[in-house]
TORFIGU-154803 format. One record per residue (C-alpha): x, y, z; residue number from 1. Coordinates in steps of 0.001 Angstrom, whole numbers, plus 500000, padded with zeros to 6 digits. Layout:
// TORFIGU-154803
VODREN      X      Y      Z drenpa
VODREN      X      Y      Z    NUM
...
***
This chain:
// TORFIGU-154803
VODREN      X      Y      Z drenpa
VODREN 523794 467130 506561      1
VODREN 523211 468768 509822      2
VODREN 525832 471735 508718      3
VODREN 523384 472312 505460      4
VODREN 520192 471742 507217      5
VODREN 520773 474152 510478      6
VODREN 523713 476537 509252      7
VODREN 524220 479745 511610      8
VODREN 523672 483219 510183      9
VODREN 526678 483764 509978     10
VODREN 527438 481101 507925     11
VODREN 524537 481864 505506     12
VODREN 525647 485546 505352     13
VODREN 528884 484894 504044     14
VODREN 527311 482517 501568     15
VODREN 524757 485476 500333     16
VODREN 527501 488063 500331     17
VODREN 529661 486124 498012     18
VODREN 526912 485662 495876     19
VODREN 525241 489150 496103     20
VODREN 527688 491832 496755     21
VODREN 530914 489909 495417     22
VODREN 529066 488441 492387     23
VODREN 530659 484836 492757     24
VODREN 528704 482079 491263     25
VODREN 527403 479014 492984     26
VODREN 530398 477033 491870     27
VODREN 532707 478880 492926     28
VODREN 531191 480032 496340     29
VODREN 531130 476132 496909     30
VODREN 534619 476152 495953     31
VODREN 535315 478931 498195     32
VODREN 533599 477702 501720     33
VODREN 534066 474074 501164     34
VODREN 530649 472927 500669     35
VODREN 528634 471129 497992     36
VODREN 526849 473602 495393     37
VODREN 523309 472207 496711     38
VODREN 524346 473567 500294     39
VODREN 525361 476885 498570     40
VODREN 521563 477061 497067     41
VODREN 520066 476514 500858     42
VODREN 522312 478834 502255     43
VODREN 521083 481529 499652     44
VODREN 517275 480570 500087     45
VODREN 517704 480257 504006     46
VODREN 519225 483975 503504     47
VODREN 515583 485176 502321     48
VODREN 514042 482969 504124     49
VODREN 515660 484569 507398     50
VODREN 515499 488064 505898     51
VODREN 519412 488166 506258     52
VODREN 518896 489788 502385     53
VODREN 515942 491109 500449     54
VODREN 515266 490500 496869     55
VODREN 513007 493556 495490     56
VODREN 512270 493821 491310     57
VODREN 512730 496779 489821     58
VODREN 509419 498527 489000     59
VODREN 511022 499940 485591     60
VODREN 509946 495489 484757     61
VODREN 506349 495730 485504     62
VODREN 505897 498758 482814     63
VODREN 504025 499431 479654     64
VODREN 505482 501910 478547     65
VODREN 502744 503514 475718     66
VODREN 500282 503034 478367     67
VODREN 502610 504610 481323     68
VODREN 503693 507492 479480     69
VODREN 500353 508693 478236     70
VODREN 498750 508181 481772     71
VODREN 501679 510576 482982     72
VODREN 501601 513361 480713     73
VODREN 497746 513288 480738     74
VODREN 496898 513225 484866     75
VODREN 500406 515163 485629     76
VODREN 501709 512277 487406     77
VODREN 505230 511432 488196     78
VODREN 505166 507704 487812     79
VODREN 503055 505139 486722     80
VODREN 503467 501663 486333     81
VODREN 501198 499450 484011     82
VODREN 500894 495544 484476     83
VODREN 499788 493194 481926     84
VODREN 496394 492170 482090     85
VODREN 496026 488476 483709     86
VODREN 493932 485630 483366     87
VODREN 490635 487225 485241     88
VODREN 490333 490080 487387     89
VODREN 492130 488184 490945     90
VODREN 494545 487703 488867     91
VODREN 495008 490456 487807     92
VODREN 494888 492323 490606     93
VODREN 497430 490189 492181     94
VODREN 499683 491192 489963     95
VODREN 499048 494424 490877     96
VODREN 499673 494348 494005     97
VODREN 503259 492303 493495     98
VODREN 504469 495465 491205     99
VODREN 503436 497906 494029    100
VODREN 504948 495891 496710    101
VODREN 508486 496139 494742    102
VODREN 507585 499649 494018    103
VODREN 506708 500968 497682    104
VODREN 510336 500709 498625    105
VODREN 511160 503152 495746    106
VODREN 508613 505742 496359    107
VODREN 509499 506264 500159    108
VODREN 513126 507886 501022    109
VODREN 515070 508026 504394    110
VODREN 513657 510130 507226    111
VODREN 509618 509965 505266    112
VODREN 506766 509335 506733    113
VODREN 504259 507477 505013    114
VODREN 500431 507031 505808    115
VODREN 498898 503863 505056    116
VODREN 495758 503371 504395    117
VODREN 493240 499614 504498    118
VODREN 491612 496777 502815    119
VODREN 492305 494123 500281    120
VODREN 494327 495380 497848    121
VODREN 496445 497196 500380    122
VODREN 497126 494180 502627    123
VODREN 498151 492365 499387    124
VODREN 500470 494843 499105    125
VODREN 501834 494557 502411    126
VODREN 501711 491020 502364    127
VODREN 503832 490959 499078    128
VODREN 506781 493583 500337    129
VODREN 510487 492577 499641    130
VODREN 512205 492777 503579    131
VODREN 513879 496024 502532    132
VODREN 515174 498520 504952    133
VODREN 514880 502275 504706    134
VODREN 516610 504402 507248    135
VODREN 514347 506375 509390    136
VODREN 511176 505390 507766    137
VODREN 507790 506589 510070    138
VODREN 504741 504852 508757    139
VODREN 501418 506000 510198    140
VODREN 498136 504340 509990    141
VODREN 495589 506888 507918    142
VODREN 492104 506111 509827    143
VODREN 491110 504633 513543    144
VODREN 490535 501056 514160    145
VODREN 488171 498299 513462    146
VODREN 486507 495952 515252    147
VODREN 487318 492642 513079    148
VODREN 491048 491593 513627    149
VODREN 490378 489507 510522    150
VODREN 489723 491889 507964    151
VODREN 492760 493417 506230    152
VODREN 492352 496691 508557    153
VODREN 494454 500096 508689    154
VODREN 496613 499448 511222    155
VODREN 497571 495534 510211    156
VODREN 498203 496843 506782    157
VODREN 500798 499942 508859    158
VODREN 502490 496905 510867    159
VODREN 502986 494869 508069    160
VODREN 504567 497641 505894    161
VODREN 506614 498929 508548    162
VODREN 507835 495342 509476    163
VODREN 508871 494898 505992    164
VODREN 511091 498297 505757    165
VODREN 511897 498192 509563    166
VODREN 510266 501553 509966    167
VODREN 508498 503036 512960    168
VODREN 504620 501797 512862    169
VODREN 502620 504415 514719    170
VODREN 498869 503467 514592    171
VODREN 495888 505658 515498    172
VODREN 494434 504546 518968    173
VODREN 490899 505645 517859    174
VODREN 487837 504003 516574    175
VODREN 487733 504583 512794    176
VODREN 484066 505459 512805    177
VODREN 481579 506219 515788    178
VODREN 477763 505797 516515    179
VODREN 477158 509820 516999    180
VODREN 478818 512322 515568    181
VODREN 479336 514247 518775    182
VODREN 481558 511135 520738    183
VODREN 483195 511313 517420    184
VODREN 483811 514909 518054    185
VODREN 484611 514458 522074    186
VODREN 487064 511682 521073    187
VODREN 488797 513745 518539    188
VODREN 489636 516683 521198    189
VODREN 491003 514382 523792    190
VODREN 494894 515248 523812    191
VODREN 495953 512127 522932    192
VODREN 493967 511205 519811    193
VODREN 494267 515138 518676    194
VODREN 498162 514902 518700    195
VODREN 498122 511611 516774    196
VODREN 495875 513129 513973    197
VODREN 497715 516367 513586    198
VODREN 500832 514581 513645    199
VODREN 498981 513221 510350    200
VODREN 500580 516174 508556    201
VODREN 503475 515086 508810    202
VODREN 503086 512537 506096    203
VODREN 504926 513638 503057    204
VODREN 503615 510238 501063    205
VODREN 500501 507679 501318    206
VODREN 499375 504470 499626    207
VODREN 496188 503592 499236    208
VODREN 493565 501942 496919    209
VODREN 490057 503113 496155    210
VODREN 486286 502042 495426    211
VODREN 483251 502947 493556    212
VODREN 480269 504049 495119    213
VODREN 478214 500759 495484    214
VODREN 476637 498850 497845    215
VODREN 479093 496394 498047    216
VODREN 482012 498450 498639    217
VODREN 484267 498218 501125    218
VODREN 483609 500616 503236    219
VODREN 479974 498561 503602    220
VODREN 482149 495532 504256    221
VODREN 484088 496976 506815    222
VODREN 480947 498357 508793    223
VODREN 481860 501429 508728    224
VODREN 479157 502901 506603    225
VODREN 475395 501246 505327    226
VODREN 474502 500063 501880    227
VODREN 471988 503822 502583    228
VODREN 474554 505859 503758    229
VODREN 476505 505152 500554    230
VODREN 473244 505660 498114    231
VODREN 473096 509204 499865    232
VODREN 476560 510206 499058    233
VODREN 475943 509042 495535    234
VODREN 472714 510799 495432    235
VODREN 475168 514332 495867    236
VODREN 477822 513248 493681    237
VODREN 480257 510883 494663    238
VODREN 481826 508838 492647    239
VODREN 484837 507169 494470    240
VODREN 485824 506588 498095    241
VODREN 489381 506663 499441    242
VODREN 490303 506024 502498    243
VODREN 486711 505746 503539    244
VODREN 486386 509648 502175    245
VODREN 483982 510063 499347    246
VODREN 484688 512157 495794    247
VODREN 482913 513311 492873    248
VODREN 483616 512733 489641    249
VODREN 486025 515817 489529    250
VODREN 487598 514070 492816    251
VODREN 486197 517351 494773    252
VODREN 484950 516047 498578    253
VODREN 481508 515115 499151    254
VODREN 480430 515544 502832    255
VODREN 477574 513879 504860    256
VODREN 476955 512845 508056    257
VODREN 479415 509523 507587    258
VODREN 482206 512050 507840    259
VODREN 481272 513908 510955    260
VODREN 481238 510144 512635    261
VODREN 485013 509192 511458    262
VODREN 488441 509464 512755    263
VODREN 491001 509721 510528    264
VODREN 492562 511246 507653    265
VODREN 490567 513648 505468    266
VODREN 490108 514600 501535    267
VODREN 492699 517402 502050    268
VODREN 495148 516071 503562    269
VODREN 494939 512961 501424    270
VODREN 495935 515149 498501    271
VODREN 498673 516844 499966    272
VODREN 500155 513624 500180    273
VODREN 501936 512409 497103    274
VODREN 499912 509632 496842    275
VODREN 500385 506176 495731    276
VODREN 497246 504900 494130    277
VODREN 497311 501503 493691    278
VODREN 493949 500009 491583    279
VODREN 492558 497245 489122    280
VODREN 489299 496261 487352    281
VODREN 486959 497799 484848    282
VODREN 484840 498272 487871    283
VODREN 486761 501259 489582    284
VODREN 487145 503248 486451    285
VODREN 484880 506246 487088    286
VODREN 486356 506285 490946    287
VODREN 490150 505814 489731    288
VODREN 489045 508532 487062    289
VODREN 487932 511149 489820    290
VODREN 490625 510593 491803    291
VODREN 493093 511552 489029    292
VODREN 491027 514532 488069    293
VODREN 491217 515568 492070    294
VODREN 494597 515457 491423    295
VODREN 495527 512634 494727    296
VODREN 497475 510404 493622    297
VODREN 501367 511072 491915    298
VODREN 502559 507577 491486    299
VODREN 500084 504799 490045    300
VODREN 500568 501215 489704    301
VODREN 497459 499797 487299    302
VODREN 496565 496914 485359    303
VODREN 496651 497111 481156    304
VODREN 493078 496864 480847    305
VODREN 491667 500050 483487    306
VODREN 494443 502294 481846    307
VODREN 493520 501665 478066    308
VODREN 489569 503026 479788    309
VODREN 491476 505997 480982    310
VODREN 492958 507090 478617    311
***
């Protein structure tokens, strides 16, 4: 009992690489170590459970393929990835997030560095990851910090992710937004902060979710802009806001006085990133729409019922 209950690593590596790498049953790894084949099911959970392996779904399971293959050739992407529709919007949006999180480990390679951008459906994401390993891996927060260590911020959502694929988490040691536009401006030429964001260029991929223009959005929730500033960047145009940037409805920037105040990553170099856009709900069609028209993301990972709208 105390052998099954409080095994050593060791002992529940050899278990997991019988049944993993060699392919033996549970039978016959039983067989093989001496134990009972309920101890061989511990030993295989405890493995996951101590991150001695990680389990990650294919995303080639989560697709639709009608659905995928028309959102690809019609927005030039390279992937997407359409989940079944669930129960009500949380749901499905949680099943969104669980195809992304098996996903993310596919769309970065060894030696990338990925930006990371903030809120819900990003720390679901992260939350959601597979412990999966990729050599090298530099993940770099996309926008400064916020006050509220309880919200699902940019640089929690950058440690998680990098926890999860034992990468490098390098966050930005700025404010994400500031009172006046000209500390914004002082803060942003200080050596220190101004290497961090041009090192920003060095990300070859992002992830990221996006909004629609409303006074609810997240961006409102965060406190990083007003319920007014918002109406005024709808009032020129935009549509959509990612990363706290706002778009039109041809996913072109729209500028105001929001942008002079933040620190972080802008519209342009959000779309030289290949992009991993990952949305749900009826609600974000016209800013999920833009965004493709801007030409951001490359890889998508969307529920049934927003793609059937696009398309």
């Amino acid at each position: 009992m105390v052998r099954a209950n409080h095994p050593s690593d060791r002992t529940v590596a050899e278990a997991a690489w019988l049944y993993y790498v060699k392919g033996l049953n549970q039978a016959e790894i039983a067989k093989k170590l001496g134990l009972s084949r309920p101890t061989v099911i511990t030993y295989l959970r405890l493995a996951r459970d101590r991150q001695i392996v990680g389990v990650k779904i294919s995303g080639e399971h989560f697709r639709v393929n009608d659905l995928a293959d028309r959102l690809c050739e019609t927005y030039g992407l390279t992937s997407a990835y359409v989940v079944p529709a669930g129960e009500n919007p949380m749901d499905s949006m949680l099943q969104v997030c669980d195809a992304a999180a098996h996903f993310l480990p596919d769309f970065v390679e060894a030696g990338e560095t990925l930006g990371v951008s903030w809120g819900q459906t990003v720390s679901f994401v992260s939350e959601r990851m597979p412990w999966w390993p990729v050599d090298g891996l530099i993940v770099r927060q996309l926008i400064g910090s916020i006050a509220n260590p309880l919200l699902p911020t940019c640089e929690s959502c950058t440690t998680e992710i990098a926890r999860r694929m034992s990468g490098q988490c390098i966050n930005l040691n700025a404010p994400a937004v500031c009172t006046d536009p000209a500390l914004a401006s002082s803060l942003k030429s200080e050596p220190i902060i101004a290497e961090q964001l041009a090192r920003l260029h060095d990300c070859t991929k992002a992830i990221y979710s996006l909004s629609p223009c409303t006074a609810d959005t997240h961006v409102v929730q965060f406190n990083i802009a007003t319920p007014a500033d918002v109406a005024a960047y709808a009032e020129r145009g935009a549509v959509g806001i990612i990363a706290g940037r706002f778009i039109d409805e041809g996913g072109a920037p729209v500028l105001g006085d929001l942008d002079d105040r933040m620190i972080g990553a802008d519209q342009g170099l959000m779309r030289d990133m290949a992009g991993l856009l990952v949305v749900s709900g009826l609600a974000k069609s016209s800013a999920t729409h833009a965004a493709l028209r801007g030409g951001y993301p490359s890889h998508m990972v969307i529920d049934e019922d927003l793609a059937a709208t696009l398309l």
